[in-house]
C-alpha positions in Angstrom: 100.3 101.0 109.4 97.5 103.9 110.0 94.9 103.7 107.1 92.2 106.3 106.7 89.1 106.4 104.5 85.6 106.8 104.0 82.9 106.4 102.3 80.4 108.6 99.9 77.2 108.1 98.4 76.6 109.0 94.5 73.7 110.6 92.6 73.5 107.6 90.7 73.2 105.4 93.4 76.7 104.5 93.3 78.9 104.5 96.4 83.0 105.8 96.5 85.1 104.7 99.0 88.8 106.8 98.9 91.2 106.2 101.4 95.0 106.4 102.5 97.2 104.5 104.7 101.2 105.4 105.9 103.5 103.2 107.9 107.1 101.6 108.6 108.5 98.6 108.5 111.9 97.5 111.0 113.4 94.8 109.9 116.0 93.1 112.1 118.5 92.7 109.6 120.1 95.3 106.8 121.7 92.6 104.9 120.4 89.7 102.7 123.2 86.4 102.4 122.7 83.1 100.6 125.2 80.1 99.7 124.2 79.5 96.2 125.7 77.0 93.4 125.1 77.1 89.7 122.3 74.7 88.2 124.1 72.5 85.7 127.4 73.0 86.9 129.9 69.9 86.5 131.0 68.1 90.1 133.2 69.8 92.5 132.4 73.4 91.1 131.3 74.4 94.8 129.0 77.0 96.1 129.2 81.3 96.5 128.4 83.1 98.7 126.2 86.4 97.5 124.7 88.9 99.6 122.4 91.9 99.0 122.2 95.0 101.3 118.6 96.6 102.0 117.2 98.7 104.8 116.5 97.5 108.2 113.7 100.8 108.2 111.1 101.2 105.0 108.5 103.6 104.7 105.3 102.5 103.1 102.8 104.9 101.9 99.8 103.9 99.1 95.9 105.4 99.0 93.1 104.4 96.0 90.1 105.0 95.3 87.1 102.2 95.0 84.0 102.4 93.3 80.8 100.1 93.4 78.2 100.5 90.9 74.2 100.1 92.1 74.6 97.1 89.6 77.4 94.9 92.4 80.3 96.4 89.2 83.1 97.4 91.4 86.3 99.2 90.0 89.5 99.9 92.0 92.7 102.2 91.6 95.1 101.9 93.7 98.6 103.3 94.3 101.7 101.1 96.7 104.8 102.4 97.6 107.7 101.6 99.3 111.0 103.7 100.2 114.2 103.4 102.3 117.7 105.1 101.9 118.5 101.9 99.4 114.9 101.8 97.5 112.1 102.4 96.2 109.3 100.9 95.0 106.1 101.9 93.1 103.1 100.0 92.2 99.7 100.6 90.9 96.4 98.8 90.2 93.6 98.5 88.7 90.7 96.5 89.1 87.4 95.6 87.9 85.0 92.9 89.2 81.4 91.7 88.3 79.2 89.8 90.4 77.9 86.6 88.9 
């Protein structure tokens, strides 16, 4: 993972901090398998087997932008994503915190 950033002062006092990051992932496997069993089920039922293919390479890309306030406020938006010839995933944020 490569993150890059910075950070940049405000008129108000304020202070921004943006930044971006990139990176992969190898997994040494490409496939997901688990005995399972049913909760519940009556005596004897036995177990499956289920399995789940996924990617043994994911790309992983995100950046956001955090803000702190001359007051200690700070606010944060941020973007996560992941991707792979079997996925994708997006996720976002937002945050707010207050000193106390």
């Amino acid at each position: 993972m490569l993150e890059i950033g910075g950070r940049r002062a405000l008129d108000n006092g304020a202070e921004m901090r943006p930044y971006a990051y990139a990176g992969v992932s190898f997994l040494s496997r490409d496939e997901f398998k688990v005995n399972t069993r049913l909760a519940g089920a009556p005596a004897g039922s036995g177990s499956f087997r289920t399995s789940l293919k996924t990617d043994n390479v994911i790309g992983r890309l995100g950046g956001g932008i955090q803000l702190f306030t001359a007051k200690g406020w700070s606010f944060k938006v941020e973007y996560d994503g992941e991707f792979g010839s079997n996925l994708q995933s997006h996720a976002g944020s937002l945050k707010a915190m207050m000193p106390f």
